[in-house]
N, C-alpha and C positions, 0 to 999 in steps of 0.2 A: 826218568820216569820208568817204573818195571812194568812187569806183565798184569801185575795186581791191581796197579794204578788207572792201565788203561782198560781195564774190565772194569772197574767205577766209576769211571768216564762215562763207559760204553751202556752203563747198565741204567748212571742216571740220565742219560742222553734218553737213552730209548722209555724211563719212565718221565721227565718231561712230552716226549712226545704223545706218550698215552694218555695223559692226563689233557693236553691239550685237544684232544680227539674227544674225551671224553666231557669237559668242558662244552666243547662245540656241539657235542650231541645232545647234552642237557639243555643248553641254549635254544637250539632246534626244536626239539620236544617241547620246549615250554611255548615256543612263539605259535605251531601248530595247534597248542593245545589253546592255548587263547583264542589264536582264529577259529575253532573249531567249537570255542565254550566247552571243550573235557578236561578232564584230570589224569594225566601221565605217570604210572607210579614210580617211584624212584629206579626198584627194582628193575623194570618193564627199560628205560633208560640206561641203566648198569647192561643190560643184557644186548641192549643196541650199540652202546660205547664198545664195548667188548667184540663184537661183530664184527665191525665196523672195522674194529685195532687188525682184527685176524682176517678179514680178507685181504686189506691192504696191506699186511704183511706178506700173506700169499701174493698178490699183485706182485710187490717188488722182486720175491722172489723169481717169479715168471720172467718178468722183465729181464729181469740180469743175465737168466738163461737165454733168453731169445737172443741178447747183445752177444752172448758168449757165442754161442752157436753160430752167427754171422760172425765171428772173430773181431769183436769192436768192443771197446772197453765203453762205450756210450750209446745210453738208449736212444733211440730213435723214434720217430713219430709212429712209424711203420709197426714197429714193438708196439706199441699202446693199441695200433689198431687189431692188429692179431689178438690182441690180448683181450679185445670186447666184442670181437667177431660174431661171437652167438648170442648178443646182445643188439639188434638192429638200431633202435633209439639208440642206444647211448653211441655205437658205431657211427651212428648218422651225423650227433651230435659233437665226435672226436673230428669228423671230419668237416665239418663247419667251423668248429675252433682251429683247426688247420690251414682250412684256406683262408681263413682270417687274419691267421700271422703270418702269415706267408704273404698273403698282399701285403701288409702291413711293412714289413719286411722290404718288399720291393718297391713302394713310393718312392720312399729318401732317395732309393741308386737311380731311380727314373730322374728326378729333379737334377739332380747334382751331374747326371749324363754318364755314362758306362763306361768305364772305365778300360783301355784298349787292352788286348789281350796282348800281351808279349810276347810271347813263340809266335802269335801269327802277325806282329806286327815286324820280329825279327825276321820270319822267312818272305815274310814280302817284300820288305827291303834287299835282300839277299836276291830276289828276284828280279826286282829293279836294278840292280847293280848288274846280275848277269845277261839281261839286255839290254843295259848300258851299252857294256863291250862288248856283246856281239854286234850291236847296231855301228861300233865305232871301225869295227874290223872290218 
């Protein structure tokens, strides 16, 4: 595969993705507009879809930079929060979805019992051995 190849990959990757945003936002739009009894103009939607594609472009951008900047090739929750900082709600809301997976997360290991740490189960044995034979001498 050449350079050429993976720039048509890359270009209908990213326009599937647009369309499914923008799909979703039409979707959206119509269900408010029902519950609401208005009319959404197509336009008015195109102009949301589009918004929508470029802040979350900008987002990812962001992101990628915060992961760099911490030298870590993967974003982190921590990243998402900075990144809604002057945002309160949604902040609020980042971190309710957080401690949700994270308990979420720590049920299974409670159940199933925690697993011993190894460096501190080896220096403790290590320990026991050397009062072993001091105790024997």
């Amino acid at each position: 595969m050449n350079v050429r190849d993976e720039n048509v990959d890359d270009l209908s990757y990213d326009q599937r993705l647009k369309a499914a945003v923008h799909y979703t936002v039409v979707r959206i739009c119509r269900e408010v507009g029902d519950d609401l009894d208005v009319s959404i103009n197509k336009q008015v939607m195109a102009c949301i879809a589009e918004t929508t594609w470029r802040q979350f472009d900008t987002y990812s951008h962001d992101l990628e930079m915060f992961a760099r900047h911490a030298k870590r090739s993967t974003v982190l929750p921590e990243d998402v929060k900075l990144l809604v900082r002057k945002s309160p709600k949604l902040l609020e809301h980042i971190n309710s979805l957080h401690r949700q997976l994270t308990a979420n997360k720590e049920e299974p290991s409670r159940k199933r019992g925690a697993r011993p740490n190894k460096k501190k189960s080896v220096a403790a044995a290590e320990a026991n051995y050397e009062t072993d034979e001091n105790s024997n001498m």
